[in-house]
KETOR-193896 format. One record per atom (N, C-alpha, C): x, y, z. Coordinates in steps of 0.05 Angstrom, whole numbers, padded with zeros to 5 digits, always signed. Each point is the difference from the previous one (the first is absolute). Layout:
N
XYZ
...
***
This chain:
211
-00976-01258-01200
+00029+00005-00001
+00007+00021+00021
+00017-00006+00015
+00010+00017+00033
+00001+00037-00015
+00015-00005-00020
+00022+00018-00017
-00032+00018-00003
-00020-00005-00023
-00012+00020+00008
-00026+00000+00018
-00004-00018+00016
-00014+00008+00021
+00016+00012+00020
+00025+00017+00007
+00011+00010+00009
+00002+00028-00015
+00005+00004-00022
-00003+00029-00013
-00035+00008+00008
-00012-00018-00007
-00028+00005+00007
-00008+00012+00033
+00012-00015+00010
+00004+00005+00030
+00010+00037+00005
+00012-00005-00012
+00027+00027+00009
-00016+00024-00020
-00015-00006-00018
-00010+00022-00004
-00023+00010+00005
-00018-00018+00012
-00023+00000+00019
-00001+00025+00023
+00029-00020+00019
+00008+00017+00029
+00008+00026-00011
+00012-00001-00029
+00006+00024+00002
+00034+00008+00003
+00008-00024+00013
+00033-00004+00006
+00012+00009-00032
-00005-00006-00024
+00008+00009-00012
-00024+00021-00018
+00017+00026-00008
-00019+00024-00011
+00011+00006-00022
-00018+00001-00026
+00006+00011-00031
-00010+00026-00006
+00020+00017-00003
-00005+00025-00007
+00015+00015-00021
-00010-00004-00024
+00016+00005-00031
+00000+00021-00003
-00022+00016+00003
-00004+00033+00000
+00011+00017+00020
+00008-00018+00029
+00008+00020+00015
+00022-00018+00015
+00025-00003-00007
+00020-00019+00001
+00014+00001+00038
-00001-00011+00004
+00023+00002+00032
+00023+00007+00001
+00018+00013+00004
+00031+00004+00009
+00012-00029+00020
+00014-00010-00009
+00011-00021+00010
+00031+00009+00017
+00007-00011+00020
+00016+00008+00012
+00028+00001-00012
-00002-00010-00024
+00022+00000-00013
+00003+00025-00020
-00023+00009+00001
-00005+00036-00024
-00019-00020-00022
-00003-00017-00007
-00008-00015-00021
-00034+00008-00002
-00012+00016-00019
-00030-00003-00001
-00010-00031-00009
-00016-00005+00015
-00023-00023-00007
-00027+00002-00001
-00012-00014-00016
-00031-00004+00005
-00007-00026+00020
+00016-00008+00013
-00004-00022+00014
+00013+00006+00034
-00013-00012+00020
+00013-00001+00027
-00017-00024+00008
+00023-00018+00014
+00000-00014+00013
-00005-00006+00032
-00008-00002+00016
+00008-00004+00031
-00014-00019+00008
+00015-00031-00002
-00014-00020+00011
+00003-00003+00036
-00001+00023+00009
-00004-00004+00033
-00022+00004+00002
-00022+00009-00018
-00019+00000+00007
-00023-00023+00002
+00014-00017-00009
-00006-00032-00007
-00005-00013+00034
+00014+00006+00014
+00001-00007+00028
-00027+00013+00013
-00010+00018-00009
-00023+00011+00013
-00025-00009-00003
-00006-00017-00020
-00015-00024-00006
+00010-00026-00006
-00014-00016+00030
+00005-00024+00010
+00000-00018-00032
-00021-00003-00013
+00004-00027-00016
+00017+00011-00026
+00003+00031-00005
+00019+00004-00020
+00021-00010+00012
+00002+00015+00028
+00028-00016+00012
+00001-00029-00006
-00009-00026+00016
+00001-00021-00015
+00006-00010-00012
-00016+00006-00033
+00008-00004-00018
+00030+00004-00011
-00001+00026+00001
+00038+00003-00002
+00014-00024+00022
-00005-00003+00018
+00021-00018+00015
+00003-00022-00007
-00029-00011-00007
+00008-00027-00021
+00007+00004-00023
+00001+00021-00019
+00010-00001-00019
+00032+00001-00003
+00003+00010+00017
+00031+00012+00009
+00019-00036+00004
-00018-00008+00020
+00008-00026-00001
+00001-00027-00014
-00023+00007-00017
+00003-00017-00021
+00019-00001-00025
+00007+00041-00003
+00018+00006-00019
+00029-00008+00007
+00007-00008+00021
+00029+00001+00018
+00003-00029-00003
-00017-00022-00010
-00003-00025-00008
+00019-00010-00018
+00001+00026-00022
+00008-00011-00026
+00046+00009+00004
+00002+00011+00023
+00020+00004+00010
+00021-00022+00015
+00017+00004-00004
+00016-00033+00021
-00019+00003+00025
+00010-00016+00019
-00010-00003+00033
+00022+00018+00006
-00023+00008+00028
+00023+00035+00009
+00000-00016+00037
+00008+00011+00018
+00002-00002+00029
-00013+00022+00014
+00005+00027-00023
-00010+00020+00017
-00010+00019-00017
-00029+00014+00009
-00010+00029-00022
+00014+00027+00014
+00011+00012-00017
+00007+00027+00001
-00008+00021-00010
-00018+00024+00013
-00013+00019-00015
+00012+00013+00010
+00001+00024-00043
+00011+00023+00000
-00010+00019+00018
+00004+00020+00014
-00002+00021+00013
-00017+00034-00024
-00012+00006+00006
-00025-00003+00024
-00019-00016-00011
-00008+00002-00012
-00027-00009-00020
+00004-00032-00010
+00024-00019+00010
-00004-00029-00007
+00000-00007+00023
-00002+00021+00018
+00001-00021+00035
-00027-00013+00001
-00014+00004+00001
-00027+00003-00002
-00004-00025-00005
+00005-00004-00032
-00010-00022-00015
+00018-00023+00006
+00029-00002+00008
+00018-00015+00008
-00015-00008+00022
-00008+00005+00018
-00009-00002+00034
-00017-00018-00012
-00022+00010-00013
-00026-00020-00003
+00015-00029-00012
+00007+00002-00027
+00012-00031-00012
+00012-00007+00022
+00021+00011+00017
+00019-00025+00020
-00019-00007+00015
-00020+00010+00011
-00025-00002+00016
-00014-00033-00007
-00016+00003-00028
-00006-00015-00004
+00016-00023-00014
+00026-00002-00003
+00023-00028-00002
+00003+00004+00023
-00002+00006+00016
+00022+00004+00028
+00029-00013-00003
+00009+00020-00018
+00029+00004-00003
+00014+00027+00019
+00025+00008+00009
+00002+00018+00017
-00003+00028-00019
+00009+00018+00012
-00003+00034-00021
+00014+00016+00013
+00013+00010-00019
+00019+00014+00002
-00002+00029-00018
+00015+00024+00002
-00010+00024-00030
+00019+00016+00011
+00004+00007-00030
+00018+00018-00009
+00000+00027+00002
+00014+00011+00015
+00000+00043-00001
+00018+00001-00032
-00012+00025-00001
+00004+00010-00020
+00037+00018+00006
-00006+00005+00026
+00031+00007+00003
+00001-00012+00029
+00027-00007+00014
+00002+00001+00028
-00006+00021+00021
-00014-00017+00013
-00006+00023+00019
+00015+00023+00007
-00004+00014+00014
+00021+00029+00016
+00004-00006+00021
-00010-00018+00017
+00011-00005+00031
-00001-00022+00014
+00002-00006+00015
-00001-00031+00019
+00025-00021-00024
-00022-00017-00002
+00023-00019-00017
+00001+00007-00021
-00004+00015-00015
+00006+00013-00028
-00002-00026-00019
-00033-00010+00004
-00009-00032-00018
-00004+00019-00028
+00006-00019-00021
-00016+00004-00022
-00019-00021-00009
+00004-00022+00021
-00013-00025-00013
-00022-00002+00034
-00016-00010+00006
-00021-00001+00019
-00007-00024+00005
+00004-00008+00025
-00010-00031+00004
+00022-00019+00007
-00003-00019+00007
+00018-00018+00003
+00006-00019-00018
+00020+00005-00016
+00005-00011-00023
+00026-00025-00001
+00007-00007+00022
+00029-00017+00005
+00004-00021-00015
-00034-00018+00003
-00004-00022-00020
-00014-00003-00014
-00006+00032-00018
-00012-00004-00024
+00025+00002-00029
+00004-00021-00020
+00012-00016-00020
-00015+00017-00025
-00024-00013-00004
-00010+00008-00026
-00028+00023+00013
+00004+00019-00020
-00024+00012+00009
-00019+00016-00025
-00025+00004+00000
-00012+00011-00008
-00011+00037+00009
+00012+00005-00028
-00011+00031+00008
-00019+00009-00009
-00024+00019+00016
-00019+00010-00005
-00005+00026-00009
-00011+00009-00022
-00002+00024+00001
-00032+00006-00010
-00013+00024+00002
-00025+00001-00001
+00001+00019-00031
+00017+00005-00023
+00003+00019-00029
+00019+00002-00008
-00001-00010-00025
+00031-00006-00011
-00008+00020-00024
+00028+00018+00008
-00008+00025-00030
+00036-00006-00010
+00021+00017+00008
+00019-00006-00021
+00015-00028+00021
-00012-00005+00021
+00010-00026+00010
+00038+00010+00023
-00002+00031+00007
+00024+00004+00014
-00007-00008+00029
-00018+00004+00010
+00001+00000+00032
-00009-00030+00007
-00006-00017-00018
+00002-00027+00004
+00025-00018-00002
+00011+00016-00018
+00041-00012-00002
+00020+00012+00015
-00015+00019+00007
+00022+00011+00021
-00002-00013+00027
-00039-00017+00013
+00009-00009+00014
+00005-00039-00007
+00003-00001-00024
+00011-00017+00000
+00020-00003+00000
+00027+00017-00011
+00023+00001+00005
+00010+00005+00031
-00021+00016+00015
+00005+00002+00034
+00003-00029+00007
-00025-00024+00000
+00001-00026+00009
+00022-00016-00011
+00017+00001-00026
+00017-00012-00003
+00026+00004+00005
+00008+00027+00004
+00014+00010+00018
+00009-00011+00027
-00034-00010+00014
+00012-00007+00016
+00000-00042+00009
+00006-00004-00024
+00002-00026-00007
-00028-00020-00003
-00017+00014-00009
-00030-00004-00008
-00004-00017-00038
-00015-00016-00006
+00001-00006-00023
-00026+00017-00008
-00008+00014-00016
-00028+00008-00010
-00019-00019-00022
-00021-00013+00017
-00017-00017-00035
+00000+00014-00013
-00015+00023+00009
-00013+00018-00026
-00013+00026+00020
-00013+00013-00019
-00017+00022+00011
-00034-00006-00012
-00013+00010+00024
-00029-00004-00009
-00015+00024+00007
-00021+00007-00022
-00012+00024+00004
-00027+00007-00007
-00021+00011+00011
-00029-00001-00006
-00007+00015-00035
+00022+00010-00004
-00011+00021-00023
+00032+00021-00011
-00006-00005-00031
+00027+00010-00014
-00013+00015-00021
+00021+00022-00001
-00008+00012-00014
+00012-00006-00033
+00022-00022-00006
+00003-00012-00022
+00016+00013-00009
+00020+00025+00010
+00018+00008-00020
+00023-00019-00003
+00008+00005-00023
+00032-00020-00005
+00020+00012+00014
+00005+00022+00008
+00020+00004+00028
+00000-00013+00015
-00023-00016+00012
-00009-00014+00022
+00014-00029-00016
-00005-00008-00021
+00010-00029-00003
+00022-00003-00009
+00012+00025-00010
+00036+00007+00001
+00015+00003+00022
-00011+00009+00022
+00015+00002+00028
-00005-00021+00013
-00020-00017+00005
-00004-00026+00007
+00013-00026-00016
+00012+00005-00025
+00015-00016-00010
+00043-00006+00010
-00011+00036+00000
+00030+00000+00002
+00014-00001+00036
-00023-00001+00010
+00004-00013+00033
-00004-00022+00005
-00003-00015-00027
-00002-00037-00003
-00024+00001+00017
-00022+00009-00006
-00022-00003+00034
-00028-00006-00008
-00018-00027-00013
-00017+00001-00009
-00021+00020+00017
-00018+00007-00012
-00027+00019+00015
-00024-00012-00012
-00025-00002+00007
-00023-00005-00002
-00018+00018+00004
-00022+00004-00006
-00024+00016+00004
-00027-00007+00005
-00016+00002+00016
-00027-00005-00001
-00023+00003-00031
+00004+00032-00004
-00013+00006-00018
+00027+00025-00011
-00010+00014-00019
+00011+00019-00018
-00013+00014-00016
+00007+00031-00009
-00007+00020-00016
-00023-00003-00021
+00007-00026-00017
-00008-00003-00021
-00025-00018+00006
-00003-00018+00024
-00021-00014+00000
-00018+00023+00019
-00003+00017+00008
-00001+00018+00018
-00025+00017-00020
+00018+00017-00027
+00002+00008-00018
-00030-00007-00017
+00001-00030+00002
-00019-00020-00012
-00024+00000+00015
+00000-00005+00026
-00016-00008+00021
-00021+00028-00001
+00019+00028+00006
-00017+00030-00006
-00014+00005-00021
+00008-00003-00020
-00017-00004-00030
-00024-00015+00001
+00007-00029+00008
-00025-00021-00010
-00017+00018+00022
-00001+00010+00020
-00017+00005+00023
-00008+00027-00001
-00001+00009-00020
+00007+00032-00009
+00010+00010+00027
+00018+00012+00010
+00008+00006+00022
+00010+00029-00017
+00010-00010-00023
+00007+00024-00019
-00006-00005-00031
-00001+00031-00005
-00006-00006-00031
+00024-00006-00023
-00016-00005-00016
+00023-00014-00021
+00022+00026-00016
-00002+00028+00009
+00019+00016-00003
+00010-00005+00020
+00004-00001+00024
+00009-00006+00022
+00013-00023+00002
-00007-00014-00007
+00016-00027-00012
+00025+00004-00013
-00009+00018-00023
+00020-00003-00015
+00026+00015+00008
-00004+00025+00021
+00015+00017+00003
+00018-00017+00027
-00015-00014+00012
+00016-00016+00022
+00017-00015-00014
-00013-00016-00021
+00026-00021-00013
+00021+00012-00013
+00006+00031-00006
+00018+00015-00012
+00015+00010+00028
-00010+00001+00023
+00023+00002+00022
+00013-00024+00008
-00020-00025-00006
+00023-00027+00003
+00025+00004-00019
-00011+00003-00029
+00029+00002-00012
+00024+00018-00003
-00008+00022+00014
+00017+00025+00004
-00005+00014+00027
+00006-00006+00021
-00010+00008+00031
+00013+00025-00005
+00028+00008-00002
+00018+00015-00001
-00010+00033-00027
-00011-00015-00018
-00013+00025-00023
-00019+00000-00004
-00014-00005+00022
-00038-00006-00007
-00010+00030+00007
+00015+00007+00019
-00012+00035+00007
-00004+00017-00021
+00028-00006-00002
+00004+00024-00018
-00019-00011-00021
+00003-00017-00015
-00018-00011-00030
-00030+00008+00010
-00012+00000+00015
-00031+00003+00009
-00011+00033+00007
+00022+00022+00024
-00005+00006+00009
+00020+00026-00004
+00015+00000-00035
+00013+00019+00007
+00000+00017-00029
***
């Protein structure tokens, strides 16, 4: 199954890191025992791969698109490879418009792309994927959907993706992830348990553990 031979993958390289005892600062202030960074996926060829067919196999279950669009910075990457291997054109989204020359927020030549697929490489509360989905329809773009290597499963994420009418997909996720580290002892079964208490409270897990 892609879903967790991909958590398996990502915790191997290392792209993703569990640390319950000694939590990360997230750029949002948020403590976690979890960090993500699937760019590191690109630094090994058949992890790479694998994600690209997975990516494209997941974008299957989506209408037919004309064109892939990766989010900026971290879905360019993985957008490039899938249009690569459909050889569909590619196109990606800034996160803001530029400051000078043409002041693009969208990249590429997009004139006769209709339906498109957007890429992103982590779907946590799912904003910087609707924002550039709202950029492409803006500018008279239809969106299938959004597709992404790895979620972290909060319901923010499937409340904001609802209410932007915008199906999303995932490769793998938290909980099979979760599963995959246990059966492999990667961690122990306190460790376990204390990770599955930041799935259900990301927001009061600090404090409840650590205060």
């Amino acid at each position: 199954m892609a879903s967790a031979e991909l958590a398996q993958k990502l915790l191997q390289i290392k792209a993703i890191k569990l640390s319950p005892l000694e939590p990360f600062t997230w750029a949002s202030g948020i403590k976690s025992p979890i960090y993500c960074d699937n760019r590191v996926t690109l630094s090994y060829p058949e992890v790479r791969s694998f994600v690209k067919t997975s990516l494209a196999t997941l974008s299957e279950q989506l209408d037919d698109y004309d064109t892939v669009a990766g989010v900026a910075t971290a879905g360019i990457a993985h957008g490039a490879l899938i249009a690569d291997h459909i050889e569909k054109p590619f196109i990606y989204v800034r996160s803001k418009a530029k400051g000078h020359g043409r002041e693009n927020l969208i990249e590429g030549d997009f004139s006769r792309a209709k339906k498109v697929l957007v890429v992103e490489d982590l779907i946590s509360t799912g904003g910087s994927s609707i924002q550039a989905v709202e950029a492409l329809r803006a500018e008279g773009m239809e969106v299938v959907g959004v597709i992404a290597l790895f979620s972290y499963e909060f319901e923010k994420a499937k409340k904001n993706f609802e209410a932007a009418n915008c199906p999303y997909l995932t490769v793998s996720g938290y909980s099979t992830m979760l599963t995959q580290a246990k059966e492999t002892n990667y961690i122990s079964d306190e460790e376990y348990a204390t990770l599955q208490d930041w799935s259900k409270d990301p927001a009061g897990w600090y404090d409840k553990h650590f205060t």
